[in-house]
Gaussian input, Z-matrix of N, CA and C with variables (Angstrom, degrees):
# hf/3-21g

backbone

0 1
 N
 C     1     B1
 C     2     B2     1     A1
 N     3     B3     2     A2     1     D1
 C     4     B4     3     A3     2     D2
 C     5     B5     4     A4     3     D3
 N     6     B6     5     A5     4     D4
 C     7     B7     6     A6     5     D5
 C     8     B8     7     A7     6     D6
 N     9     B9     8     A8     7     D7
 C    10    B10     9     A9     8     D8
 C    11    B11    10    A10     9     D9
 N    12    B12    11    A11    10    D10
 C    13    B13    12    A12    11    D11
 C    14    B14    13    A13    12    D12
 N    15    B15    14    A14    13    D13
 C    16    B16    15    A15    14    D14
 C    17    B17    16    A16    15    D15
 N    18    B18    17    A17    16    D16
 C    19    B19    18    A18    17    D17
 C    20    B20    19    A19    18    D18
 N    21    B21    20    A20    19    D19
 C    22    B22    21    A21    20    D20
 C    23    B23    22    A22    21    D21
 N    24    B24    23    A23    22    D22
 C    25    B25    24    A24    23    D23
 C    26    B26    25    A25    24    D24
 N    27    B27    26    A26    25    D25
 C    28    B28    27    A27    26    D26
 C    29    B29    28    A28    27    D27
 N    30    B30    29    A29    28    D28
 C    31    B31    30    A30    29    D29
 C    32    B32    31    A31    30    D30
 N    33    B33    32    A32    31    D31
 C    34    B34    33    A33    32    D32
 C    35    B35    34    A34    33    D33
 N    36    B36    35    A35    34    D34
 C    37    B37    36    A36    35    D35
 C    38    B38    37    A37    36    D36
 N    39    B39    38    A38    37    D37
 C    40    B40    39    A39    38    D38
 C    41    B41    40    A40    39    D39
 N    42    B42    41    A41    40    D40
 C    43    B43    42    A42    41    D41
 C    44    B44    43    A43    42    D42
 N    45    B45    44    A44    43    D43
 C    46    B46    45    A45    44    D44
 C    47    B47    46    A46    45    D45
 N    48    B48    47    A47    46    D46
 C    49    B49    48    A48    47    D47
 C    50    B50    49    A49    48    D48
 N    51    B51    50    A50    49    D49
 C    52    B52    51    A51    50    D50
 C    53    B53    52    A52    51    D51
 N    54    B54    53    A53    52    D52
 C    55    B55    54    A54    53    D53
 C    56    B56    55    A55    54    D54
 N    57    B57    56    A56    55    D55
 C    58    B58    57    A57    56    D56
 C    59    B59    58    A58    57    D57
 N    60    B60    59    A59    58    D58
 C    61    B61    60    A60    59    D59
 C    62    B62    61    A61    60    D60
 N    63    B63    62    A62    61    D61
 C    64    B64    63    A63    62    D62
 C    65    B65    64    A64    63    D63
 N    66    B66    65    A65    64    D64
 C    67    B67    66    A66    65    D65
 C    68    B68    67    A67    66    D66
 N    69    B69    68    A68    67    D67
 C    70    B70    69    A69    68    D68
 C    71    B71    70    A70    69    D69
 N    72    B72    71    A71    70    D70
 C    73    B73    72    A72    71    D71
 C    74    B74    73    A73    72    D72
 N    75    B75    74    A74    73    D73
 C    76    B76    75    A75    74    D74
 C    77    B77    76    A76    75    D75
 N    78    B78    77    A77    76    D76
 C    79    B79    78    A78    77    D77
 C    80    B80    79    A79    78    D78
 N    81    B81    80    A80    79    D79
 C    82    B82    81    A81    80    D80
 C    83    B83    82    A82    81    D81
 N    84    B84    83    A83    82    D82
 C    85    B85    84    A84    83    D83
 C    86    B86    85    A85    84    D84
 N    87    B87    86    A86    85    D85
 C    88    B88    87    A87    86    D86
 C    89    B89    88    A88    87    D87
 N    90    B90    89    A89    88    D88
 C    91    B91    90    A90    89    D89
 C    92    B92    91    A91    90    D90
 N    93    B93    92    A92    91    D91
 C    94    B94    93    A93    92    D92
 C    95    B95    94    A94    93    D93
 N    96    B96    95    A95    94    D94
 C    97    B97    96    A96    95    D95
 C    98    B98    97    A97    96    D96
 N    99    B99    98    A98    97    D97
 C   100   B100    99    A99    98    D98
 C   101   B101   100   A100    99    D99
 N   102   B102   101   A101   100   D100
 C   103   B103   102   A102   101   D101
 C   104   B104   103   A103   102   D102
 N   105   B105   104   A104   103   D103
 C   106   B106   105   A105   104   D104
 C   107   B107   106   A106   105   D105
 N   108   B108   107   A107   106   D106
 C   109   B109   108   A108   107   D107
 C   110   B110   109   A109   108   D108
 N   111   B111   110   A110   109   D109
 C   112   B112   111   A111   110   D110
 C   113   B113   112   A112   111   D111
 N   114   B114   113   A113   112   D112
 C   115   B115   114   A114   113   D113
 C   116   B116   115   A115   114   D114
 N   117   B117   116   A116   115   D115
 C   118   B118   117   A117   116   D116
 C   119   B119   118   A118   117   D117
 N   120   B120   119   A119   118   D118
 C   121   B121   120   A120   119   D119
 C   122   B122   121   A121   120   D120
 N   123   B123   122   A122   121   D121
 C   124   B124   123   A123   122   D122
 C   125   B125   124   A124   123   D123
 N   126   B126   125   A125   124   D124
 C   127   B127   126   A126   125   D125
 C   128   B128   127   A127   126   D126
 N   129   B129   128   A128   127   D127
 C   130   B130   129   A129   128   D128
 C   131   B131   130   A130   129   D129
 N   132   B132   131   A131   130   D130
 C   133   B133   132   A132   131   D131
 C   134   B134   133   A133   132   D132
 N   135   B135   134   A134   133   D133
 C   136   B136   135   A135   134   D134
 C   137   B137   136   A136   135   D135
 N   138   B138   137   A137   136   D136
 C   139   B139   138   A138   137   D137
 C   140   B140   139   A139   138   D138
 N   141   B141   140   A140   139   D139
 C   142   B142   141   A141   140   D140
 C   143   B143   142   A142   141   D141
 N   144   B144   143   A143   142   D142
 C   145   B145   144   A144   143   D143
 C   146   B146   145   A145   144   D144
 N   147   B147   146   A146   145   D145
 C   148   B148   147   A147   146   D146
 C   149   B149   148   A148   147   D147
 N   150   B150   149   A149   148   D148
 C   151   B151   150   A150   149   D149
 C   152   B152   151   A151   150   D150
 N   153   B153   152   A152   151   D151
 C   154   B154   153   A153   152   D152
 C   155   B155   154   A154   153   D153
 N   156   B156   155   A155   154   D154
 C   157   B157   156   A156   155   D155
 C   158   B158   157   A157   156   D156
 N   159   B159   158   A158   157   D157
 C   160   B160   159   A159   158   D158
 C   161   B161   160   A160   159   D159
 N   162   B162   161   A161   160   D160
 C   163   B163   162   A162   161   D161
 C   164   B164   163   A163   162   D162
 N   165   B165   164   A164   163   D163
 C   166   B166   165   A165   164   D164
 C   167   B167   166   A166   165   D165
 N   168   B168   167   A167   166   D166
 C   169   B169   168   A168   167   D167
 C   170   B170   169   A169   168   D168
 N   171   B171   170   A170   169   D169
 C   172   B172   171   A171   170   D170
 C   173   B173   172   A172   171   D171
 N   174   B174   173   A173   172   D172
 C   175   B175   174   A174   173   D173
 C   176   B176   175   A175   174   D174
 N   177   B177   176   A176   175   D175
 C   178   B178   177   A177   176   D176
 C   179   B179   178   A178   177   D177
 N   180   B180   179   A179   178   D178
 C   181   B181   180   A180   179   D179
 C   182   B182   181   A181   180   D180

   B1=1.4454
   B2=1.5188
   B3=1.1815
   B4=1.7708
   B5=1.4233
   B6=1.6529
   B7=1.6588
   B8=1.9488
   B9=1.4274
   B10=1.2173
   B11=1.7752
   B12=1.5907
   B13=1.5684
   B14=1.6390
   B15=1.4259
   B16=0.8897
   B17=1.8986
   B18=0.8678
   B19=1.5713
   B20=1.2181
   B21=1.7098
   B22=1.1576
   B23=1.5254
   B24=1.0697
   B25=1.3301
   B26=1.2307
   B27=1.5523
   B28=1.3230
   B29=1.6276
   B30=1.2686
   B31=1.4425
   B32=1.5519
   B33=1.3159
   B34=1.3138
   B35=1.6139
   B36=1.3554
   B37=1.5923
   B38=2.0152
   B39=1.4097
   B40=1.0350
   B41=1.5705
   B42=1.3637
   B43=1.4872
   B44=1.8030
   B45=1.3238
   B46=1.7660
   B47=1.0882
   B48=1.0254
   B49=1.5555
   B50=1.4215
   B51=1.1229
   B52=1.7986
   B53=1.1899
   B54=1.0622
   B55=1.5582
   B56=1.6931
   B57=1.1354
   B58=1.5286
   B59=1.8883
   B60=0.9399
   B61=2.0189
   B62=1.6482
   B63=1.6554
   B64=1.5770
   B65=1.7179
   B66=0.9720
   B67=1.4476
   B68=1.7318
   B69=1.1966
   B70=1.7872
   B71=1.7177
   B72=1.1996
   B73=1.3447
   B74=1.4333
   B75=0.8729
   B76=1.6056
   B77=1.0861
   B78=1.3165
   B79=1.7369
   B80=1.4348
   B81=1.2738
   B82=1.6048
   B83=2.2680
   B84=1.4608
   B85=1.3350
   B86=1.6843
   B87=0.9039
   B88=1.5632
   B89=1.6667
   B90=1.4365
   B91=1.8347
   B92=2.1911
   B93=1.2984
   B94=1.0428
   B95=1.1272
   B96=1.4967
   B97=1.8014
   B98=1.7626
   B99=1.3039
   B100=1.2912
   B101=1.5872
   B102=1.3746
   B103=1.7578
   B104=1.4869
   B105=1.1182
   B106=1.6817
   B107=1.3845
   B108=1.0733
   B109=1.4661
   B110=1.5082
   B111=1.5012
   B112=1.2249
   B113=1.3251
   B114=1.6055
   B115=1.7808
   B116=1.8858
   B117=1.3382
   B118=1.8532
   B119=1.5097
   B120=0.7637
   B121=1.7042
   B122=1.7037
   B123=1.2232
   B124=1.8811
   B125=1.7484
   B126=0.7608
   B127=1.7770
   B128=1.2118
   B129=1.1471
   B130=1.9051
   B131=1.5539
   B132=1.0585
   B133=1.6309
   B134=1.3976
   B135=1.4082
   B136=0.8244
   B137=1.3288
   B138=1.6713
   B139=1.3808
   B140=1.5819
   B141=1.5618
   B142=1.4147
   B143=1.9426
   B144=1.6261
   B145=1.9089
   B146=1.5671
   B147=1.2253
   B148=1.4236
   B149=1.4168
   B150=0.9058
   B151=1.5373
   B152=1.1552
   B153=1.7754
   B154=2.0162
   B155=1.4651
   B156=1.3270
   B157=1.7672
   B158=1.5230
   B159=1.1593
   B160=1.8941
   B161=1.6536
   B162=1.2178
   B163=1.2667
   B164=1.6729
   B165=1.2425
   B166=1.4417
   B167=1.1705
   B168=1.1704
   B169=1.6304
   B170=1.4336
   B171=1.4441
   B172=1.4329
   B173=1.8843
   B174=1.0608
   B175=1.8978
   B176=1.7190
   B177=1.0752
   B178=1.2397
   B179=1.4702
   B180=1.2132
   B181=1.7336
   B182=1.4813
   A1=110.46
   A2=113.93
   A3=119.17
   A4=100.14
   A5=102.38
   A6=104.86
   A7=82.96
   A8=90.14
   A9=107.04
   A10=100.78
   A11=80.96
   A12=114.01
   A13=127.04
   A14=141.76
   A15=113.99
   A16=120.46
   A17=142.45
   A18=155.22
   A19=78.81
   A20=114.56
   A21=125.10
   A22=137.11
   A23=130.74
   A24=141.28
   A25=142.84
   A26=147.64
   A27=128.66
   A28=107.14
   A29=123.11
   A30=122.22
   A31=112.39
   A32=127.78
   A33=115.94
   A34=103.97
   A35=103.05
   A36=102.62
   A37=104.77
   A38=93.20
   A39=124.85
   A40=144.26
   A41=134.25
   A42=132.54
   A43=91.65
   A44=105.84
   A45=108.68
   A46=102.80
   A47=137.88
   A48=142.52
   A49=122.45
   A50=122.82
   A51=121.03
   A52=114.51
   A53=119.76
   A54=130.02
   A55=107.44
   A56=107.66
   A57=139.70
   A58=104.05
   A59=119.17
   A60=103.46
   A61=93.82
   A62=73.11
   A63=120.12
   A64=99.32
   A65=121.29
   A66=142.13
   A67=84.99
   A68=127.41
   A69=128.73
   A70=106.21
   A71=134.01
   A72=136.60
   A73=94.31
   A74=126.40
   A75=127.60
   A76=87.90
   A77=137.45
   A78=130.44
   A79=110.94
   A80=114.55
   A81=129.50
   A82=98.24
   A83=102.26
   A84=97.44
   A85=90.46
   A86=128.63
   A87=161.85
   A88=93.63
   A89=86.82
   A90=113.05
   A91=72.44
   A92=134.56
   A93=118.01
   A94=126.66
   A95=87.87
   A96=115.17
   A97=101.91
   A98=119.64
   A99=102.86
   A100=119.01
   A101=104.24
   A102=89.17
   A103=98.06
   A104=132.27
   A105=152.82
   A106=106.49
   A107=117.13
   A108=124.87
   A109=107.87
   A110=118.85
   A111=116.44
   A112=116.44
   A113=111.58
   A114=113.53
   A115=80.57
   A116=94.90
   A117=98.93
   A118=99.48
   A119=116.11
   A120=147.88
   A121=95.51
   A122=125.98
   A123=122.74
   A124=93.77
   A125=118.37
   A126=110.74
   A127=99.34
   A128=133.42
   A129=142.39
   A130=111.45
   A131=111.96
   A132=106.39
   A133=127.25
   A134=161.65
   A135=157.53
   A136=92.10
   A137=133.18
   A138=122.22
   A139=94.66
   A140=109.78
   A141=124.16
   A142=104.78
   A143=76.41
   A144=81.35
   A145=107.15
   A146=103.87
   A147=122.15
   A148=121.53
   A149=142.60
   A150=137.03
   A151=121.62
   A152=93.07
   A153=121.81
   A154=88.59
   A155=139.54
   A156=92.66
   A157=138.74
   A158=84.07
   A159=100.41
   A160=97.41
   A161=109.87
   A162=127.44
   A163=117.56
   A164=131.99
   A165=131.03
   A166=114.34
   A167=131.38
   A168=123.70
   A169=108.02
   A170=126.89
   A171=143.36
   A172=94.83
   A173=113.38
   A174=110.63
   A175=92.61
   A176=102.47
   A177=140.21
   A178=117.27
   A179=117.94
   A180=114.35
   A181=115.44
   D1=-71.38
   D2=172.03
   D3=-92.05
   D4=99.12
   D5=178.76
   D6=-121.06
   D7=160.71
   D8=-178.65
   D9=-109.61
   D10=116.88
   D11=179.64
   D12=-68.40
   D13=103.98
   D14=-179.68
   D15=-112.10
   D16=95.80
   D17=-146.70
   D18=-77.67
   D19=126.40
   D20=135.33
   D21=-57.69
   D22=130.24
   D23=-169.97
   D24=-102.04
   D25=80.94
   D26=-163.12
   D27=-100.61
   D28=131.93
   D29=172.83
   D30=-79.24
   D31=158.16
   D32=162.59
   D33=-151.37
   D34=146.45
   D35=-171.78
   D36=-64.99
   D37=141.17
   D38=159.09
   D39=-90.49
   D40=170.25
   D41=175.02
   D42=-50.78
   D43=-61.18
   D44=-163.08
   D45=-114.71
   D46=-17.48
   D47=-154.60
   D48=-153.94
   D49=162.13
   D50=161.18
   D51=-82.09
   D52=140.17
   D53=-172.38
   D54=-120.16
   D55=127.92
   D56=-166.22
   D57=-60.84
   D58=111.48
   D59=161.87
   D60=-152.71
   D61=128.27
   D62=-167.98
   D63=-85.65
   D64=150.97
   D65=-177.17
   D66=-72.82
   D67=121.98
   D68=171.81
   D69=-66.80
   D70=-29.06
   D71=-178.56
   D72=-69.56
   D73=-52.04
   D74=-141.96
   D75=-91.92
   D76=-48.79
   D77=-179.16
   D78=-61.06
   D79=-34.97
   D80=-176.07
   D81=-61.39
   D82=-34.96
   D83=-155.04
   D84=-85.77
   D85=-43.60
   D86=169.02
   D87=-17.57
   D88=-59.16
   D89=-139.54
   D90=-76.02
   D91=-85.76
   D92=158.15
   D93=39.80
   D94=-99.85
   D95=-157.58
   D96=-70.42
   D97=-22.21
   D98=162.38
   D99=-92.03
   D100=9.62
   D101=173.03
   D102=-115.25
   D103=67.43
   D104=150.92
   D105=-85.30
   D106=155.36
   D107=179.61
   D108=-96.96
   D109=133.74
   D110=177.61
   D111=-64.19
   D112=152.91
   D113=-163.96
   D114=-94.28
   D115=153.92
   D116=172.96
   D117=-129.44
   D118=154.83
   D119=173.84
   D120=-40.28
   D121=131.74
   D122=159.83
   D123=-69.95
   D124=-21.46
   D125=-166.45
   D126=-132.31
   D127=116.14
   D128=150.42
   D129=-41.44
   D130=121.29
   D131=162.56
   D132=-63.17
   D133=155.00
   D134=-112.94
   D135=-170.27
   D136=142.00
   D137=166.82
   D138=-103.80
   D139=130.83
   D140=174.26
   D141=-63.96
   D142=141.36
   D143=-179.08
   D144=-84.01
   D145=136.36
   D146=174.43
   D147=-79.75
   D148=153.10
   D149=165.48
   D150=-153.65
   D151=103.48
   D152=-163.60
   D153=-57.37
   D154=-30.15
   D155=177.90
   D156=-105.94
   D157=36.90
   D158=160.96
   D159=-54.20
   D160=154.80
   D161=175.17
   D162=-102.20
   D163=115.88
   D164=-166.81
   D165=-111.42
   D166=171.18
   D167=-170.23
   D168=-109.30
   D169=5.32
   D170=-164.72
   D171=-76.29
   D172=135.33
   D173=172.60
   D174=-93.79
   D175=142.90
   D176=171.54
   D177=-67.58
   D178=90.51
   D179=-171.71
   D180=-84.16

């Protein structure tokens, strides 16, 4: 499912620069695999409640 994609790449000279062209399959498969729907949790995590006046043994600088 979350595979790590690697797009082949050909550069080609440019006016100023090299310009990038991507294999069209591979961008096509790419393009895809990021439009999946994210999987979510059956259960939400919850942040546990804290309570600042516990007493700690840390000195106070």
């Amino acid at each position: 499912m979350s595979s790590f994609w690697r797009i082949s790449v050909k550069y080609e000279k440019g006016k100023t620069r090299p310009t990038a062209n991507f294999d069209p399959s591979e961008l096509e498969a790419f393009k895809a695999e990021l439009n999946q729907p994210t999987v979510q949790p059956a259960v939400e995590s919850r942040p546990t409640p804290t309570d600042p006046e516990q007493p700690t043994n840390k000195p106070v600088l």
